[in-house]
C-alpha positions in Angstrom: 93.1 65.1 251.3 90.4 62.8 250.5 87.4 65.5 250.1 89.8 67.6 247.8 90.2 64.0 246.0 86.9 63.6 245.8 85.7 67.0 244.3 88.4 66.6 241.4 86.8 63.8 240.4 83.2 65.1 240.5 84.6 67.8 238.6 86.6 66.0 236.0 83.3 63.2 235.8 81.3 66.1 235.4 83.7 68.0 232.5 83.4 64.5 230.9 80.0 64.2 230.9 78.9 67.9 229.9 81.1 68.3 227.2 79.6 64.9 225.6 76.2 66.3 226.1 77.5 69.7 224.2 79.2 67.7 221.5 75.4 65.6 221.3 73.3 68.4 221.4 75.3 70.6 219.2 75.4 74.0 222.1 76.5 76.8 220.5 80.0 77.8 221.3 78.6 81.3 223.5 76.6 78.9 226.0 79.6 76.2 225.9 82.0 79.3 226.9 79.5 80.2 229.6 79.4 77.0 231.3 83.3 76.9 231.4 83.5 79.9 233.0 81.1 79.2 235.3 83.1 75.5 236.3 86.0 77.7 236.0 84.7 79.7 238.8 83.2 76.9 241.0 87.0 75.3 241.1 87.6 78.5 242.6 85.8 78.4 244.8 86.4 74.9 245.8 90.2 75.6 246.4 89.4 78.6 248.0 87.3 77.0 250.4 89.1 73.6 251.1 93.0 74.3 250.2 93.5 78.0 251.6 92.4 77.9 255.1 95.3 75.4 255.4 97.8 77.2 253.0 97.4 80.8 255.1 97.8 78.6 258.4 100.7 77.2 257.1 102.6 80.1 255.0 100.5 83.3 256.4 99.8 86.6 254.1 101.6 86.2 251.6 100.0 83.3 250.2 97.4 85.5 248.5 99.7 87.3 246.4 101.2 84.4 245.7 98.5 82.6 244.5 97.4 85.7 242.3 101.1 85.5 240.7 100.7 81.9 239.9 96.9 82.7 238.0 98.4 85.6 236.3 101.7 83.3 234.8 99.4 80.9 233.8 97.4 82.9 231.6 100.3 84.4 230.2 101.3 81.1 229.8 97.9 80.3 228.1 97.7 83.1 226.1 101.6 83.0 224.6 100.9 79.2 223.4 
């Protein structure tokens, strides 16, 4: 609990930070869309590697598909509002 604590707020500090410096230096929008993707994927990553170990201990196979549902709603989500 506390090491997924603690990445979320490296990464929040860090989204606070770099999008100041963006704002500052006046990035064009293709690099600032590059470097969300890019944190984008490294939260990704970070779940996969500290949350999903536990959550296919705890609720097996089917918690890949689940997870996949639950990125696909939220895009549609996303992309409806």
């Amino acid at each position: 609990m506390l090491e997924a604590l603690g990445w979320g707020l490296l990464a929040s500090s860090s989204l606070v930070i770099g999008s100041l410096i963006a704002i500052w230096l006046h990035l064009s929008l293709r690099l600032i869309a590059f470097v969300l993707a890019f944190a984008g994927g490294a939260i990704l990553t970070m779940l996969a590697n500290t949350m999903m170990p536990e959550a296919y201990e705890r609720g097996g196979k089917l918690v890949g598909v689940v997870t996949t549902l639950g990125f696909a709603v939220a895009y549609t989500i996303h992309m409806l509002g």
